[in-house]
N, C-alpha and C positions, 0 to 999 in steps of 0.2 A: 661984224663977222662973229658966228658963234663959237666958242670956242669950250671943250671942257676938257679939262688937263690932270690924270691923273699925278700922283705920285706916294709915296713912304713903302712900295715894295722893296723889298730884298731877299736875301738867303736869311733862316732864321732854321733853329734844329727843330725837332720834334718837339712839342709841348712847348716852344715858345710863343709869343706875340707879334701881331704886327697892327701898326694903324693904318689906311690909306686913307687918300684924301680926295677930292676930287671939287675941283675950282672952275666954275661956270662962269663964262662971260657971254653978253649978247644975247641973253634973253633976260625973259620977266622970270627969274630963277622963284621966286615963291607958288607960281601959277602951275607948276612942274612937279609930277612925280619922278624919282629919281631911282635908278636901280643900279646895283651894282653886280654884273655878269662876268662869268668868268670861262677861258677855252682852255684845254690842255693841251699836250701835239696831241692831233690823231682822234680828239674827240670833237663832240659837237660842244657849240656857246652851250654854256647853262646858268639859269638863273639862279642869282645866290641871294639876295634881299631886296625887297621895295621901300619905302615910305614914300606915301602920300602928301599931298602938298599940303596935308592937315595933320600929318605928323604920324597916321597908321601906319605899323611895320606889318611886313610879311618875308618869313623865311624858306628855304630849303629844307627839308626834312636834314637832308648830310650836316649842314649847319646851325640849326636848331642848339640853342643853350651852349653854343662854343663864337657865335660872331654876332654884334653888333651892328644896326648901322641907325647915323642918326642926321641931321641935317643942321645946319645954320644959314638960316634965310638972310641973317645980318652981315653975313659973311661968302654970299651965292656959294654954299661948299655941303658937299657930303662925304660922313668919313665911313670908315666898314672896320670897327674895332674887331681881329680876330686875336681868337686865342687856341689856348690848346691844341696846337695844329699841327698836321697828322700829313704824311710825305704825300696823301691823295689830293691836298688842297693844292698843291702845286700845280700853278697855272698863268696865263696872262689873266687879268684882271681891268676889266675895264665899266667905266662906270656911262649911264645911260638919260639923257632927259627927257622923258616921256611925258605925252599929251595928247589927250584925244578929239583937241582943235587945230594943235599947232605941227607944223613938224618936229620928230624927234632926233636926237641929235647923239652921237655915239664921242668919247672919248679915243686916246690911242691906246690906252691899256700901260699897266706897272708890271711887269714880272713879279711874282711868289715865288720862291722855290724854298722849299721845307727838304732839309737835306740833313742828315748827321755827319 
């Protein structure tokens, strides 16, 4: 059973941090690009960061030079280092394993909320 399980959301102010995590089982997790998307109420999913199962990232312009995101094959996990975070990053946050042999497979998503 595959299973990908976010977590490390919470409330954090304006200009703080937060790490997410995101724990794969049940698949060949290295074979796997991994994204992490995020909804807010009332808007549509958007993409927030890729990497590739070779280690290229790719960002959101809105997230550009403020989030991270990186992978540990040794550990089937990807995290999404944000920083600097700004009340419009508030959202559910959910991480993704994509593959254009296998099917892809969706987490349940960590709440953000960036509040003062």
């Amino acid at each position: 059973q595959v299973q990908l399980v976010e977590s490390g959301g919470g409330l954090v102010q304006p200009g703080g941090s937060l790490r997410l995590s995101c724990a794969a089982s049940g698949i060949i997790f290295r074979i796997y690009a991994m994204a992490w998307y995020r909804q807010a109420p009332g808007k549509q999913r958007e993409l927030v960061a890729t990497v590739t199962s070779g280690g290229a990232t790719n960002y959101a312009d809105s997230v550009k030079g403020r989030f991270t995101i990186s992978r540990d094959n040794s550990k089937n996990s990807v995290y999404l280092q944000m920083n600097s975070l700004k009340p419009g990053d508030t959202a559910v946050y959910l991480c993704k394993a994509e593959s254009p042999l296998y099917p892809s497979y969706w987490g349940q998503g960590t709440q953000v909320t960036v509040s003062s």
